[in-house]
PDB file of N, CA, C and O in Angstrom:
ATOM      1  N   UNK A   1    -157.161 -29.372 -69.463  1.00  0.00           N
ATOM      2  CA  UNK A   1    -156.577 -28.975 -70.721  1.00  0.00           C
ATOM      3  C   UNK A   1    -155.058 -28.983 -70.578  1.00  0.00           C
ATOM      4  O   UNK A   1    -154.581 -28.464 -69.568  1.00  0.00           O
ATOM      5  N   UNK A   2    -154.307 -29.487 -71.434  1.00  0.00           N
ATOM      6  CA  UNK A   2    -152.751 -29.173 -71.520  1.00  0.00           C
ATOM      7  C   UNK A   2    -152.387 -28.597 -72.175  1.00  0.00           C
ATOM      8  O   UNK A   2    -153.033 -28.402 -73.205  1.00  0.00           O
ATOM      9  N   UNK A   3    -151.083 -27.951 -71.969  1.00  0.00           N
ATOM     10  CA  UNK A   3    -150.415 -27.340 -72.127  1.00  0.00           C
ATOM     11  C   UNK A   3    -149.374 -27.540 -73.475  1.00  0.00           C
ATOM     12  O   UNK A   3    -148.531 -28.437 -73.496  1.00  0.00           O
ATOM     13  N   UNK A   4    -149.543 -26.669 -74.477  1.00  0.00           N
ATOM     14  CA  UNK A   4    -148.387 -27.266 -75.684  1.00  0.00           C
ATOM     15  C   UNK A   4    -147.102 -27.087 -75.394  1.00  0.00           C
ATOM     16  O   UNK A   4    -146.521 -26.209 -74.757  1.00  0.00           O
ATOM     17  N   UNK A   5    -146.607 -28.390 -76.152  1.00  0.00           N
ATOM     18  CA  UNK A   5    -144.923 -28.230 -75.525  1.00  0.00           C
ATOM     19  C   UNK A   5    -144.222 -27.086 -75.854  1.00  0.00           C
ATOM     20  O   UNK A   5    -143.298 -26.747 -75.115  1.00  0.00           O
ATOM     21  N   UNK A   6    -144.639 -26.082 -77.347  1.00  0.00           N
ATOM     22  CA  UNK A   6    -144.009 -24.937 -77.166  1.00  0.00           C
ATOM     23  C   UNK A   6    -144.103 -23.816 -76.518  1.00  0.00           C
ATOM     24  O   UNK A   6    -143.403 -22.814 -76.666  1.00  0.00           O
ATOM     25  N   UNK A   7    -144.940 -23.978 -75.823  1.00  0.00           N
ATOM     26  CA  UNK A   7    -145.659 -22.702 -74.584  1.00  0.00           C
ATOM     27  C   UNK A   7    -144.545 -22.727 -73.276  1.00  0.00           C
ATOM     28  O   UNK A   7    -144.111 -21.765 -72.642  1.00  0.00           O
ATOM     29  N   UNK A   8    -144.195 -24.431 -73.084  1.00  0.00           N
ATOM     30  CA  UNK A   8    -143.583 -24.952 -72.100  1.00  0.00           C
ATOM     31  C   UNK A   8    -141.914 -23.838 -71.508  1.00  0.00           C
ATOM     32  O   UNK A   8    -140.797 -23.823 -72.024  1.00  0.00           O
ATOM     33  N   UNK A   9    -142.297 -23.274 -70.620  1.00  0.00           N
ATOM     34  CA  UNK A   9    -140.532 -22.874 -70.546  1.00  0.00           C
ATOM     35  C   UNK A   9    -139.524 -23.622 -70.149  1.00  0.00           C
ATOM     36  O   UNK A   9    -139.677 -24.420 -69.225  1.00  0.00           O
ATOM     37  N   UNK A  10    -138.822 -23.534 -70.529  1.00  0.00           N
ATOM     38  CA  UNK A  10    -136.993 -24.044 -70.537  1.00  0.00           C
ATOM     39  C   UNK A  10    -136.219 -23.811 -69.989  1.00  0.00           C
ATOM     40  O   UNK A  10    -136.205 -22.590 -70.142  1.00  0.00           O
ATOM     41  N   UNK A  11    -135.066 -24.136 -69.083  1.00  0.00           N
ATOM     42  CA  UNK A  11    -134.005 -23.122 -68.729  1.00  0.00           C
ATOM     43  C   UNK A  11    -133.325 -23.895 -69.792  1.00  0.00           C
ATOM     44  O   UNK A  11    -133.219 -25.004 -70.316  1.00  0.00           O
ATOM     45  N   UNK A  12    -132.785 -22.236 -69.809  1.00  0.00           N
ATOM     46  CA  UNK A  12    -131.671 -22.296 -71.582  1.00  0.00           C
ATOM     47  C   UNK A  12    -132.446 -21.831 -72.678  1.00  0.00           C
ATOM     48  O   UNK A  12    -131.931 -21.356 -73.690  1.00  0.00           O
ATOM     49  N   UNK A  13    -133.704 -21.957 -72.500  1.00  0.00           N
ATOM     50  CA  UNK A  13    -133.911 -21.686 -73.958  1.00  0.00           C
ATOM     51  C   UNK A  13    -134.015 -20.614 -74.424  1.00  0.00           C
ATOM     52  O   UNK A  13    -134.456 -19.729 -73.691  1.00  0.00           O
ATOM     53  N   UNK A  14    -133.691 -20.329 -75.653  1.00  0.00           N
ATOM     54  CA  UNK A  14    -133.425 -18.954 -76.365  1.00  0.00           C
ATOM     55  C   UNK A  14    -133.791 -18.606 -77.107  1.00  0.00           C
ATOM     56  O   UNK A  14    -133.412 -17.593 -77.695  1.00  0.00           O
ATOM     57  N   UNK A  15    -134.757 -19.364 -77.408  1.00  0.00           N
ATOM     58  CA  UNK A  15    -136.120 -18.791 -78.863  1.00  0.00           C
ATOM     59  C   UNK A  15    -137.053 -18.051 -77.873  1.00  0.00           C
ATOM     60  O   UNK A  15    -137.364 -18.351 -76.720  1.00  0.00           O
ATOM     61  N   UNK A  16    -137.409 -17.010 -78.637  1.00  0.00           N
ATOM     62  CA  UNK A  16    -138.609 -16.093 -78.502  1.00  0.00           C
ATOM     63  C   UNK A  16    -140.150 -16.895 -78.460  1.00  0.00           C
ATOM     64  O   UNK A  16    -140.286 -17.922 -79.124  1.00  0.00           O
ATOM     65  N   UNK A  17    -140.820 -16.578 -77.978  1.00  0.00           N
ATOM     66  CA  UNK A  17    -142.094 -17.087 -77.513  1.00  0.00           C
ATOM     67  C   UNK A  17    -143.175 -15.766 -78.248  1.00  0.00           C
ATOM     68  O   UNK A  17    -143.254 -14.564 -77.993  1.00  0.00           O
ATOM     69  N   UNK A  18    -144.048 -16.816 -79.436  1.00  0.00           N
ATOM     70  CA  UNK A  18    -144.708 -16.183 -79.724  1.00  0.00           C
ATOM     71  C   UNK A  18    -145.846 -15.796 -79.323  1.00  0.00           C
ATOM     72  O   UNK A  18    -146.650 -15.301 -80.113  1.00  0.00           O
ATOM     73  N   UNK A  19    -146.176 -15.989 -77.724  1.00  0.00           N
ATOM     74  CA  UNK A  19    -147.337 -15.934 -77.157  1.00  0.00           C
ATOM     75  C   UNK A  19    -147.403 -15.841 -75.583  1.00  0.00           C
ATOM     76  O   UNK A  19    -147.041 -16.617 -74.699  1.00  0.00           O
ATOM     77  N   UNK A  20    -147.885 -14.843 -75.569  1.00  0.00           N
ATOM     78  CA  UNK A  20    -147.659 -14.007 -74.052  1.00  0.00           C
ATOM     79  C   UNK A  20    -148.709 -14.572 -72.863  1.00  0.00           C
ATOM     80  O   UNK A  20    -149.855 -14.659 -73.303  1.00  0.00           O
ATOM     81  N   UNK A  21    -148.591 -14.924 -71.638  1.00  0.00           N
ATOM     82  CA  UNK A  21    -149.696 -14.879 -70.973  1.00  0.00           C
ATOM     83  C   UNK A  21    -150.476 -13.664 -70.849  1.00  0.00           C
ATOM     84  O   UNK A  21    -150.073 -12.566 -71.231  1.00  0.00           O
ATOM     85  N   UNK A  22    -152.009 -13.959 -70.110  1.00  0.00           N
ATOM     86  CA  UNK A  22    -152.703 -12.715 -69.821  1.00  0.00           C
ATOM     87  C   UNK A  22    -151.594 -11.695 -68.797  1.00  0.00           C
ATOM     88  O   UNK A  22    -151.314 -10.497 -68.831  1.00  0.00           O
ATOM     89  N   UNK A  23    -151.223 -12.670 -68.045  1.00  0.00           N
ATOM     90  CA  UNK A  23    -150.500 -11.293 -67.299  1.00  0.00           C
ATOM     91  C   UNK A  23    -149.354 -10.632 -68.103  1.00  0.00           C
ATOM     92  O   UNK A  23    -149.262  -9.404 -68.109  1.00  0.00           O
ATOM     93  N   UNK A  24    -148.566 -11.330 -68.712  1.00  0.00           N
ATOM     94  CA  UNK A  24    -147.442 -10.135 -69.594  1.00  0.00           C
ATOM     95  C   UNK A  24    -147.824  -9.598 -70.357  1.00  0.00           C
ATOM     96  O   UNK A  24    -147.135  -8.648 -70.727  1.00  0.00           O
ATOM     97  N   UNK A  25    -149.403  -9.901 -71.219  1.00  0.00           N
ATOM     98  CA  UNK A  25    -150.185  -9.270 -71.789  1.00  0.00           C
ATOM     99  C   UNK A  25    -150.493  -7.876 -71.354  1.00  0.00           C
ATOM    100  O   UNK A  25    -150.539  -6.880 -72.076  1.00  0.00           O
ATOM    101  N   UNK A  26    -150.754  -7.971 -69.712  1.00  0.00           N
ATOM    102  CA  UNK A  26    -151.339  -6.791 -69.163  1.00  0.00           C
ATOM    103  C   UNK A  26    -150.431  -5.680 -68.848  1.00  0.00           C
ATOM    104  O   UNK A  26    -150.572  -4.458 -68.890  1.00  0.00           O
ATOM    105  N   UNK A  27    -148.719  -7.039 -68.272  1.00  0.00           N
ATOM    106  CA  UNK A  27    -147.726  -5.945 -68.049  1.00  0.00           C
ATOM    107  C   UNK A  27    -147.494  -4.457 -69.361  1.00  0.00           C
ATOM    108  O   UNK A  27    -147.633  -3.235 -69.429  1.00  0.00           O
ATOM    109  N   UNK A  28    -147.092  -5.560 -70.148  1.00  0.00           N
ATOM    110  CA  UNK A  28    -146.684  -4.560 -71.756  1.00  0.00           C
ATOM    111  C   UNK A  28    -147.523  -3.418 -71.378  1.00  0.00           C
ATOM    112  O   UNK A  28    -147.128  -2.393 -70.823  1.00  0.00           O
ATOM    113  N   UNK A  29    -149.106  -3.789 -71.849  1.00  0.00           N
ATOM    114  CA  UNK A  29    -150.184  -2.638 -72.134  1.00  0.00           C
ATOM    115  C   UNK A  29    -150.064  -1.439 -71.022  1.00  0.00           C
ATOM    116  O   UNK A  29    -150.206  -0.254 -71.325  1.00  0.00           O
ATOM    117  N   UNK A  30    -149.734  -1.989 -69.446  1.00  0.00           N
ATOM    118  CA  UNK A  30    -149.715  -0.958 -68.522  1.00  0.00           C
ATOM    119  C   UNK A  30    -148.326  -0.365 -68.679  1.00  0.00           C
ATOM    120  O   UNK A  30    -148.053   0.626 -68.001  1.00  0.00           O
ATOM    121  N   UNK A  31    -147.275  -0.957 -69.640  1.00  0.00           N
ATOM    122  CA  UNK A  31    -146.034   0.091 -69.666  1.00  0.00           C
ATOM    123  C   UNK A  31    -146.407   1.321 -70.843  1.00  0.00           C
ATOM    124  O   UNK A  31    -146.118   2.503 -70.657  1.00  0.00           O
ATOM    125  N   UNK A  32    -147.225   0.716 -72.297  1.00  0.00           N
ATOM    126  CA  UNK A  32    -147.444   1.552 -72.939  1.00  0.00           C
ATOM    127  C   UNK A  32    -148.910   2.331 -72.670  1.00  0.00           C
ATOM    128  O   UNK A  32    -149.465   2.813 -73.657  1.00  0.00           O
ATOM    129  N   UNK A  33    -149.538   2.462 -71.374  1.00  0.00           N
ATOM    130  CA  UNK A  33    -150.655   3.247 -71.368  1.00  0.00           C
ATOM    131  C   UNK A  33    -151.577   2.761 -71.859  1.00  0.00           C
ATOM    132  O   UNK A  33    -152.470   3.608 -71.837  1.00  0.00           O
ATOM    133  N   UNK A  34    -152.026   1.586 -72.453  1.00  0.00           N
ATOM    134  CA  UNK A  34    -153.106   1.328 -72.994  1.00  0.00           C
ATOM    135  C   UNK A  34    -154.048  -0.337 -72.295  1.00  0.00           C
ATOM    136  O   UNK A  34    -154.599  -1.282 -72.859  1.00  0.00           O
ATOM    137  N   UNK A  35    -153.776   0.091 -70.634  1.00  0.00           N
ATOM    138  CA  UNK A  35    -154.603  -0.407 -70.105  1.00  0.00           C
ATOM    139  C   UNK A  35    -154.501  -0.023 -68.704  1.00  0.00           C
ATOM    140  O   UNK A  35    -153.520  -0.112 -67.966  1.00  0.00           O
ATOM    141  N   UNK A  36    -156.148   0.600 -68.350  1.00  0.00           N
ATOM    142  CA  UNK A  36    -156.061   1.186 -67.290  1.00  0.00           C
ATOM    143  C   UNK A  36    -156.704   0.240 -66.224  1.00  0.00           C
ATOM    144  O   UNK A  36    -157.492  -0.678 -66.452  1.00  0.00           O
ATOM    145  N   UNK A  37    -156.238   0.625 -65.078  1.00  0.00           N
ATOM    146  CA  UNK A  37    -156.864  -0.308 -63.326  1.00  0.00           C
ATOM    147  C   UNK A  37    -157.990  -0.252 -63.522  1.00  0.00           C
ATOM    148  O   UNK A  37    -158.572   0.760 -63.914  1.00  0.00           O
ATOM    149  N   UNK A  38    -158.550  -1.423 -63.264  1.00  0.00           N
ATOM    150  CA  UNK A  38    -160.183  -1.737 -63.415  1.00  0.00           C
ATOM    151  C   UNK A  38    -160.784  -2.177 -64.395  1.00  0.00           C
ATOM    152  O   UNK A  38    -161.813  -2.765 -64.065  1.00  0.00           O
ATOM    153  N   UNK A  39    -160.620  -2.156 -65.316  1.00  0.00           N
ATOM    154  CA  UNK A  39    -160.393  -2.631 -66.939  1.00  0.00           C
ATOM    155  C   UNK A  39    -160.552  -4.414 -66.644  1.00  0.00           C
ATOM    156  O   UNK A  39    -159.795  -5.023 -65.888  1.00  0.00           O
ATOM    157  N   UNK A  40    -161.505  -4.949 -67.283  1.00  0.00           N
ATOM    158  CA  UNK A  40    -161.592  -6.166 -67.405  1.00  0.00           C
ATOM    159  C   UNK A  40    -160.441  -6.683 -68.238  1.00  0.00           C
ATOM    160  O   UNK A  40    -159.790  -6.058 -69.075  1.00  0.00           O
ATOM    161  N   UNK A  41    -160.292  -8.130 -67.796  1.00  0.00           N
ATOM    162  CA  UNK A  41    -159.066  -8.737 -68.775  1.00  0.00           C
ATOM    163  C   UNK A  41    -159.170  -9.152 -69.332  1.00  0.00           C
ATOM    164  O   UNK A  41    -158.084  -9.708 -69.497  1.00  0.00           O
ATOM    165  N   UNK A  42    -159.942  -9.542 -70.176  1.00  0.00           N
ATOM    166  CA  UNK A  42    -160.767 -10.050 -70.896  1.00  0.00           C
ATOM    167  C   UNK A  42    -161.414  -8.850 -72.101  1.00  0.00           C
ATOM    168  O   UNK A  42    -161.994  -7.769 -71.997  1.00  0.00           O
ATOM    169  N   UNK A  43    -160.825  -9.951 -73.569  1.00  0.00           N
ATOM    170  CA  UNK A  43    -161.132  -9.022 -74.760  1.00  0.00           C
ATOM    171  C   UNK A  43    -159.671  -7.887 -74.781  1.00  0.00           C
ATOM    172  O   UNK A  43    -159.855  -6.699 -75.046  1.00  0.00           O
ATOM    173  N   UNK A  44    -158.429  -8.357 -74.510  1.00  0.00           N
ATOM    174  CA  UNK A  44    -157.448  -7.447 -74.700  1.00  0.00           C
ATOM    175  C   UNK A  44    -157.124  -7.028 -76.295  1.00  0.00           C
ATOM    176  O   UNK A  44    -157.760  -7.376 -77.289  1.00  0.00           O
ATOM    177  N   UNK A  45    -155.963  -6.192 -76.226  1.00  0.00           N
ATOM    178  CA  UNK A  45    -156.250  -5.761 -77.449  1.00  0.00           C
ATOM    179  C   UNK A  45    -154.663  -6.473 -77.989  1.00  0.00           C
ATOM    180  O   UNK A  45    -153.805  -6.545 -77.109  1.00  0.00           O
ATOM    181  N   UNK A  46    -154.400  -6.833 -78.987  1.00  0.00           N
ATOM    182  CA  UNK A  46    -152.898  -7.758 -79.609  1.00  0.00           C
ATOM    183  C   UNK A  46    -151.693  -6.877 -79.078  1.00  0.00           C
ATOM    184  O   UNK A  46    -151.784  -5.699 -78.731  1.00  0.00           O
ATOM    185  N   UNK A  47    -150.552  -7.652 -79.077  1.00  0.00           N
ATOM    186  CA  UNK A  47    -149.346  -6.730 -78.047  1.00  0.00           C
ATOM    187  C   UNK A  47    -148.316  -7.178 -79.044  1.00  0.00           C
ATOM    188  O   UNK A  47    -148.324  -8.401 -79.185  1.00  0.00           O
ATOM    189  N   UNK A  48    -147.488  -6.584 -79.730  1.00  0.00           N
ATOM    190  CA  UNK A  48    -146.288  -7.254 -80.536  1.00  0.00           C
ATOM    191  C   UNK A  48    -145.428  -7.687 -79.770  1.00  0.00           C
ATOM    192  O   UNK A  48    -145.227  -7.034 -78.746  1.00  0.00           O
ATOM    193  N   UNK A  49    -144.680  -8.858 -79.995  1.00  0.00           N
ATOM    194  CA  UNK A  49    -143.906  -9.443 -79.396  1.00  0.00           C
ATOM    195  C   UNK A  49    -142.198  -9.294 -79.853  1.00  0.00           C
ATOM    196  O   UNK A  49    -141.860 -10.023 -80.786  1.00  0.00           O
ATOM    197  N   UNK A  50    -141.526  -8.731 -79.473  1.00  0.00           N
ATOM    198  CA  UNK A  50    -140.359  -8.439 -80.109  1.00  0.00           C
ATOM    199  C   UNK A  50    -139.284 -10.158 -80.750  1.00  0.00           C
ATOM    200  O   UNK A  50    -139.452 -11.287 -80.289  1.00  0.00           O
ATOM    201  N   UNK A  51    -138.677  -9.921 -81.423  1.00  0.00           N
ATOM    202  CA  UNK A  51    -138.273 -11.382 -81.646  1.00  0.00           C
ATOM    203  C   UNK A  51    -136.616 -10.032 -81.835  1.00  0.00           C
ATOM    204  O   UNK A  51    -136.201  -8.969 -82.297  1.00  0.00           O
ATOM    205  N   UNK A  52    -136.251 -11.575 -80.822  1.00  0.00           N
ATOM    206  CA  UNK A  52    -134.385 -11.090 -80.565  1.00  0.00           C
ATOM    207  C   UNK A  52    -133.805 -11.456 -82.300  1.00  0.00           C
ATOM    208  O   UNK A  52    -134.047 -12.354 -83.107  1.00  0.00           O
ATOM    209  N   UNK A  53    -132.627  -9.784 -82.303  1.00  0.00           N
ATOM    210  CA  UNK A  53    -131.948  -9.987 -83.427  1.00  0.00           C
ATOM    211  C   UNK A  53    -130.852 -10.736 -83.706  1.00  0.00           C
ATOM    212  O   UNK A  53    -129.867 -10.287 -83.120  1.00  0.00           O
ATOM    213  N   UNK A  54    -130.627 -11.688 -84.358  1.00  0.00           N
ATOM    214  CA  UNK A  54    -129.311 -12.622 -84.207  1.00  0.00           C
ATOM    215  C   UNK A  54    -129.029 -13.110 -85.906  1.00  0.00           C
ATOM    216  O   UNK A  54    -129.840 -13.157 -86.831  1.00  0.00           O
ATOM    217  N   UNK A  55    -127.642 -13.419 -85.889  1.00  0.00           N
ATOM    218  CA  UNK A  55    -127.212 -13.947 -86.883  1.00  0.00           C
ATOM    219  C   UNK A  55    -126.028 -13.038 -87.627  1.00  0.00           C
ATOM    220  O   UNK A  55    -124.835 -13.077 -87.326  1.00  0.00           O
ATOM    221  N   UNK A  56    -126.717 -12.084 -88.824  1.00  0.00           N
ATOM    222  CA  UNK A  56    -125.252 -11.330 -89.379  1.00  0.00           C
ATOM    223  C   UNK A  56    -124.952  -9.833 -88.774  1.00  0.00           C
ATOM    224  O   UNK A  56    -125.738  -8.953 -88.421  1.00  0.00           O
ATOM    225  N   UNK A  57    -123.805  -9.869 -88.784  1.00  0.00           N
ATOM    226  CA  UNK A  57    -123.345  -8.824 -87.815  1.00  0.00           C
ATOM    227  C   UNK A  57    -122.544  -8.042 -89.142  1.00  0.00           C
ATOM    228  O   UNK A  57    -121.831  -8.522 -90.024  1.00  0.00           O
ATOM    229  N   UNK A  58    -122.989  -6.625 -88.880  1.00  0.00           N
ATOM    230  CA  UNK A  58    -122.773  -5.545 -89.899  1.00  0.00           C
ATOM    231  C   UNK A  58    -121.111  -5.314 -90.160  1.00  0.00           C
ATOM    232  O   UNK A  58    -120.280  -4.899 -89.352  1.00  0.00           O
ATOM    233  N   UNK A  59    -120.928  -5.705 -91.494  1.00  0.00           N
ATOM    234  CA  UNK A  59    -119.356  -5.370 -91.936  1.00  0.00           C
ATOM    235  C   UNK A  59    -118.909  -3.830 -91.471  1.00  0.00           C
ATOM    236  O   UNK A  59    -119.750  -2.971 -91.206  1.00  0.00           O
ATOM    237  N   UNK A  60    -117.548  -3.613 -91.411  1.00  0.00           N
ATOM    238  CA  UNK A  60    -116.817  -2.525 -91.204  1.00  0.00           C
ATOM    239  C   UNK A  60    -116.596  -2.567 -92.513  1.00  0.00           C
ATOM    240  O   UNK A  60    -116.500  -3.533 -93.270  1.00  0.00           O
ATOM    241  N   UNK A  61    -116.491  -0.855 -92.802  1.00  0.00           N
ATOM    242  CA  UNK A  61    -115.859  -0.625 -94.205  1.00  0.00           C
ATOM    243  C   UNK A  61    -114.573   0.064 -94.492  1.00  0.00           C
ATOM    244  O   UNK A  61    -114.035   0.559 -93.502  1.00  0.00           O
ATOM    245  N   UNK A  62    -114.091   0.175 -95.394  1.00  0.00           N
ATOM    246  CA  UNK A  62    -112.736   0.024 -95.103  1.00  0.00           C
ATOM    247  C   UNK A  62    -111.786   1.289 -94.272  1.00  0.00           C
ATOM    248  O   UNK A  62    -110.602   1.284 -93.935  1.00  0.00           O
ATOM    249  N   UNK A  63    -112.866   2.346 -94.114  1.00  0.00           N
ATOM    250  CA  UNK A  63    -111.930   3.106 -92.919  1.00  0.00           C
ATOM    251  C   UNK A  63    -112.417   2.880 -91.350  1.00  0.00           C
ATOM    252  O   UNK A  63    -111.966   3.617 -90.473  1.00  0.00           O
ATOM    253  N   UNK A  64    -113.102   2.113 -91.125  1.00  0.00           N
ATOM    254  CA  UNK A  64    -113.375   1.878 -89.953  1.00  0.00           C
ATOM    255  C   UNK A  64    -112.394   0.598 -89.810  1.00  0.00           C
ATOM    256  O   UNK A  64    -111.660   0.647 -88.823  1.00  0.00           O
ATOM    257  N   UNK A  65    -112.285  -0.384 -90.528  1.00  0.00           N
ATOM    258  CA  UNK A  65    -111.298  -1.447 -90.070  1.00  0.00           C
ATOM    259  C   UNK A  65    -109.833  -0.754 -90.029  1.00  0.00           C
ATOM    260  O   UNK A  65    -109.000  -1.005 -89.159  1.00  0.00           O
ATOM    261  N   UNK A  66    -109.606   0.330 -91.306  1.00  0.00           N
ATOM    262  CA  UNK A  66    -108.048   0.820 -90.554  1.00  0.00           C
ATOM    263  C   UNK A  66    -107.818   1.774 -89.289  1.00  0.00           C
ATOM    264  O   UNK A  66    -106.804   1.928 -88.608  1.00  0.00           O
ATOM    265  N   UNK A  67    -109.122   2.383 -89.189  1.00  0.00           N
ATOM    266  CA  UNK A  67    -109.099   2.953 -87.525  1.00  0.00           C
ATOM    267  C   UNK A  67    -108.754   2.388 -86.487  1.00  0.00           C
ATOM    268  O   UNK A  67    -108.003   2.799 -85.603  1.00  0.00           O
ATOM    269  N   UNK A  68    -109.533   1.014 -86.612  1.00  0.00           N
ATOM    270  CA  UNK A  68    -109.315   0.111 -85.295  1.00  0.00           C
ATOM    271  C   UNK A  68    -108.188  -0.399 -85.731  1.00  0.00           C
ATOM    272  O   UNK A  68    -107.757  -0.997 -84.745  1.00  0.00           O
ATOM    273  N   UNK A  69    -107.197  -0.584 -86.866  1.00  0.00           N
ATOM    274  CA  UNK A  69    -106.310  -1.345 -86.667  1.00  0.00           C
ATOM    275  C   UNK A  69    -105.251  -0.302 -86.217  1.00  0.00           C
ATOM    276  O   UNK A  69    -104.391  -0.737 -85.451  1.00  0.00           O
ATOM    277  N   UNK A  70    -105.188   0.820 -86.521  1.00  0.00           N
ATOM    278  CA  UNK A  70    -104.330   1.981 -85.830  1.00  0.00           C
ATOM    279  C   UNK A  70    -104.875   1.893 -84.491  1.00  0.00           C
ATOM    280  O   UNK A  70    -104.078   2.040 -83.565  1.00  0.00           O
ATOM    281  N   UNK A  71    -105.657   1.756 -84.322  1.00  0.00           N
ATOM    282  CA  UNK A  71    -105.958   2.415 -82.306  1.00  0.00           C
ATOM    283  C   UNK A  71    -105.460   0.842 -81.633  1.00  0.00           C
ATOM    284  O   UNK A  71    -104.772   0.862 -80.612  1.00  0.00           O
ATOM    285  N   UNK A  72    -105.722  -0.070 -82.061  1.00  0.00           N
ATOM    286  CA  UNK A  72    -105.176  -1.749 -81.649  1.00  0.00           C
ATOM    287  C   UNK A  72    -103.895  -1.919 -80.763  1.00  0.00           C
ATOM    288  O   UNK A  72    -103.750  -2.566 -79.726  1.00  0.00           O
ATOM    289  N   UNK A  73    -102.781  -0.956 -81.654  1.00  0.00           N
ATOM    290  CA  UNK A  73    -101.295  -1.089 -80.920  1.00  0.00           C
ATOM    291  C   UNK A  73    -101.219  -0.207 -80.149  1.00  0.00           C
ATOM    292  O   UNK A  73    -100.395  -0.428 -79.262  1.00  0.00           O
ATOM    293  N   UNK A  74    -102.079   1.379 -80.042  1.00  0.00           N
ATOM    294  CA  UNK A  74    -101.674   2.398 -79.273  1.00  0.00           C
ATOM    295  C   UNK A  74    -102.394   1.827 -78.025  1.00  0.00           C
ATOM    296  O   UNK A  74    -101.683   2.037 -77.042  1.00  0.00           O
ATOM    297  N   UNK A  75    -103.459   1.230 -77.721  1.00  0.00           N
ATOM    298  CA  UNK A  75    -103.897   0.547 -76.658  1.00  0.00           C
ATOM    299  C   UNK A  75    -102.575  -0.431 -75.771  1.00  0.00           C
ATOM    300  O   UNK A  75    -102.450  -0.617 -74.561  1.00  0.00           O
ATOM    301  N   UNK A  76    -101.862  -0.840 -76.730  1.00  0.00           N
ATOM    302  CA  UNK A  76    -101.470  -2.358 -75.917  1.00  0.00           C
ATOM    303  C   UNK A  76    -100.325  -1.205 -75.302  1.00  0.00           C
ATOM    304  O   UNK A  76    -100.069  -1.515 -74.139  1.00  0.00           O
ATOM    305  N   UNK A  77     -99.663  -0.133 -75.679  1.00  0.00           N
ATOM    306  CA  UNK A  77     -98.559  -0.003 -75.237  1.00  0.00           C
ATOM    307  C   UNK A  77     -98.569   0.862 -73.536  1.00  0.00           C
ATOM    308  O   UNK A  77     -99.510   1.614 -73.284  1.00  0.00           O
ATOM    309  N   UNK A  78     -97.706   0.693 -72.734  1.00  0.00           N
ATOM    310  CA  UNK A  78     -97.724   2.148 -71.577  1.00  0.00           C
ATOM    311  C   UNK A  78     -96.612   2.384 -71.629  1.00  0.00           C
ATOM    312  O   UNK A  78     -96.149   3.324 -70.983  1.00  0.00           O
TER     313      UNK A  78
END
């Protein structure tokens, strides 16, 4: 049987993988308690997969941009 090319890992790549092996399957469950030693592996139970946040980055409003623009010069000086 082969393997789909999006399963395939990458160096570099930076998309999230929507699909875990059995073993990171098992890791997750044994970090959140919900799989104990001895436990067949087989018939697990679904594990959410986090997907990295990227793209818009939260505006400053307008007293936070004049904060940092006051603290900006007191930094540069000694």
């Amino acid at each position: 049987m082969s393997l789909d090319k999006t399963l395939k890992i990458r160096l570099g790549s930076s998309r999230t993988r929507n699909v875990l092996t059995r073993g990171e399957r098992i890791a997750r469950l044994q970090e959140e308690d919900r799989f104990a030693p001895g436990r067949s592996p087989l018939g697990l139970p679904k594990v959410r997969v986090q997907k990295a946040l990227s793209g818009k980055k939260k505006k400053k409003t307008a007293e936070e941009g004049a904060a940092a623009a006051a603290a900006a010069p007191a930094k540069g000086k000694k």
